[in-house]
N, C-alpha and C positions, 0 to 999 in steps of 0.2 A: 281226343281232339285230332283232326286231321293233318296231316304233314302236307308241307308244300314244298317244293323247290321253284324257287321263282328267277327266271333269266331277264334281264334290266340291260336296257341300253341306252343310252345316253342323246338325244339330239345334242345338236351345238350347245345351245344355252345350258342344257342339263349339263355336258361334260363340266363344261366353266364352271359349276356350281359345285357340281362333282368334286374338282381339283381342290376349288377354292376351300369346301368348305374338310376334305381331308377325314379326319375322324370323326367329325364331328357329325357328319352325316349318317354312319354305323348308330351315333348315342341319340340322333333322333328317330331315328326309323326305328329301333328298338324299341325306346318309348314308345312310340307312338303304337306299334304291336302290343306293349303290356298295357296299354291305358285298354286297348280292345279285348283283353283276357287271353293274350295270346303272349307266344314265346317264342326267338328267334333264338336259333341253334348255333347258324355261321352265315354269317356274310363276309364275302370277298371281293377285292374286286379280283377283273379276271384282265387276259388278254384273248384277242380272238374277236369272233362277233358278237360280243356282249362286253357289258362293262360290269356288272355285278351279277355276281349270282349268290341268294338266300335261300339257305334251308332254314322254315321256322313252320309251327305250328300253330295253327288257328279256325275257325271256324269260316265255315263258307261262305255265309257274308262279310267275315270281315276280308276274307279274300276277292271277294269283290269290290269291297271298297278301297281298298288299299292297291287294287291294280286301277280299277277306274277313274280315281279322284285323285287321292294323292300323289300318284307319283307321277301321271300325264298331265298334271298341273305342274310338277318340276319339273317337266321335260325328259322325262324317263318313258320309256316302252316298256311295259313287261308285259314276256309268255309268262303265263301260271300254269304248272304242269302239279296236278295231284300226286301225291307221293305213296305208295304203300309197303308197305313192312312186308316180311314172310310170314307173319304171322294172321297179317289181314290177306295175302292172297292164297295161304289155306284156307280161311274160312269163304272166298268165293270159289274156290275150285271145291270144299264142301256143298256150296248153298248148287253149285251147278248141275253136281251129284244127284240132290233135293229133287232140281227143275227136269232132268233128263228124266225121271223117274213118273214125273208128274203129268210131262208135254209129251203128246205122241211125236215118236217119230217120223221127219220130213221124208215123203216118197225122195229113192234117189234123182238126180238130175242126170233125164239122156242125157247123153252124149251126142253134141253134134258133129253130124258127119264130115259138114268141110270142115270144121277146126281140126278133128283129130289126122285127117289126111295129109298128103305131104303136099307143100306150096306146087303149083303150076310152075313147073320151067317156062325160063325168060327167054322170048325169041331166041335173042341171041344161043342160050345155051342147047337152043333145040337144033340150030344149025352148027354144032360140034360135031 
């Protein structure tokens, strides 16, 4: 099942809810992941630009639904950022191996000429 880290920020209303509801908002967000076949790992809240941030694992829809519906309904923002293991980014630096082997290689890219060149002096520096 896939990891997520997900970073939650609070509009006004949500902070308020936030505050108010304390723990108790950790023991529904949970739920409400295990009712989806998923599992929350850590939630915290934080300081900084975000107000929570969860590592939990679940399925891509349910990370969709759970950033779109539920929690912008509470007044919450979240980034959903995918999470991968070492173990999952050997097996893409494997699969890329596969693809290099597969895909010809892209002719190089000239080089263009004004980029590699050196900037034009500025008037001024031309009358030094």
């Amino acid at each position: 099942m896939p990891d997520y880290v997900l970073l939650m920020k609070a509009d006004r209303n949500g902070s308020v809810g936030l505050l108010g509801a304390g723990s108790e908002s950790q023991k529904r967000y949970e739920a409400a992941v295990r009712a989806l076949g998923g599992t929350v790992h850590s939630y915290l809240a934080v300081t900084g630009s975000y107000d929570l941030v969860v590592y939990a694992s679940f399925d891509d829809e349910v990370a969709s639904l759970l950033t779109s519906h539920v929690w912008n309904a509470a007044g919450m923002y979240t980034e959903v950022l995918r999470a991968f293991s070492s173990e999952e980014l050997d097996r893409a630096s494997e699969m890329r191996s596969r693809l290099t082997d597969l895909l010809p290689t892209p002719p190089p890219v000239a080089e263009d000429a004004e980029a590699s060149s050196p900037p034009a002096a500025t008037p001024r520096e031309q009358g030094r």
